[in-house]
N, C-alpha and C positions, 0 to 999 in steps of 0.2 A: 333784597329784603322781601318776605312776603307778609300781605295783607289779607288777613282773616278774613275779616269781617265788612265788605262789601256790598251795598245794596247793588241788586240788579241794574235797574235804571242809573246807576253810578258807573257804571264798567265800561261804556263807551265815551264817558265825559274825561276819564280817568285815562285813558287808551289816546285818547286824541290828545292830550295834554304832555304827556310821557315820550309819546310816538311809539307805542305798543300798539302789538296787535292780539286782540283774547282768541286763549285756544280754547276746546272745549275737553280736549284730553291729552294727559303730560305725552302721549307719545308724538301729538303735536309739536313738541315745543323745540324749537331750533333758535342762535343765536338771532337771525333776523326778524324774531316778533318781540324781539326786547326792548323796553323804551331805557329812557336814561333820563337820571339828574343827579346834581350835587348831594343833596341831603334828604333824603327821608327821616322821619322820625315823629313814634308818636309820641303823645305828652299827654296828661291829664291838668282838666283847670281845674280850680278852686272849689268846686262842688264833684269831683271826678267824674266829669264829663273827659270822655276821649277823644283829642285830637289829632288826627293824621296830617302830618305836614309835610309834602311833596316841596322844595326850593330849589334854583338854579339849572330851570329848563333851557334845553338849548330852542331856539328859535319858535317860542309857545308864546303863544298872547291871553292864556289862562291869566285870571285873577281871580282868587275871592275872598270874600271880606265876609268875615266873622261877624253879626250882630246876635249880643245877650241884654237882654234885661228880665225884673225882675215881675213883667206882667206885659200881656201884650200891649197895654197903653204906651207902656215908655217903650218898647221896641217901635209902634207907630211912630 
């Protein structure tokens, strides 16, 4: 699956987690800088906010946790 939409500062967080390695151009690209998981997929919430879900890393101590609220009080 490829992912569009990318912040910069996101690509090495996303790479370590996967066990990917970022190329900077396709002629780079060889089986051995591919990461792997079970499930990719993304989803929109309730307000069509986009989420990208990466699950079922092999040996990755990645988590993270989603917080919404509806102002930044109640996210405090």
């Amino acid at each position: 699956m490829v992912v569009q939409d990318i912040e910069r500062d996101e690509v090495d967080f996303i790479c370590k987690s996967i066990n990917a390695v970022p190329i900077a151009h396709i002629d780079h690209m060889s089986a051995d800088k591919f990461g792997s998981a079970a499930v990719c997929e993304q989803t929109r919430l309730a307000d069509d906010t986009k989420v990208f879900k990466i699950t079922g890393l092999k040996s990755s101590k990645t988590i993270s946790v989603l917080i919404r609220g509806s102002n930044p009080l109640v996210i405090d």
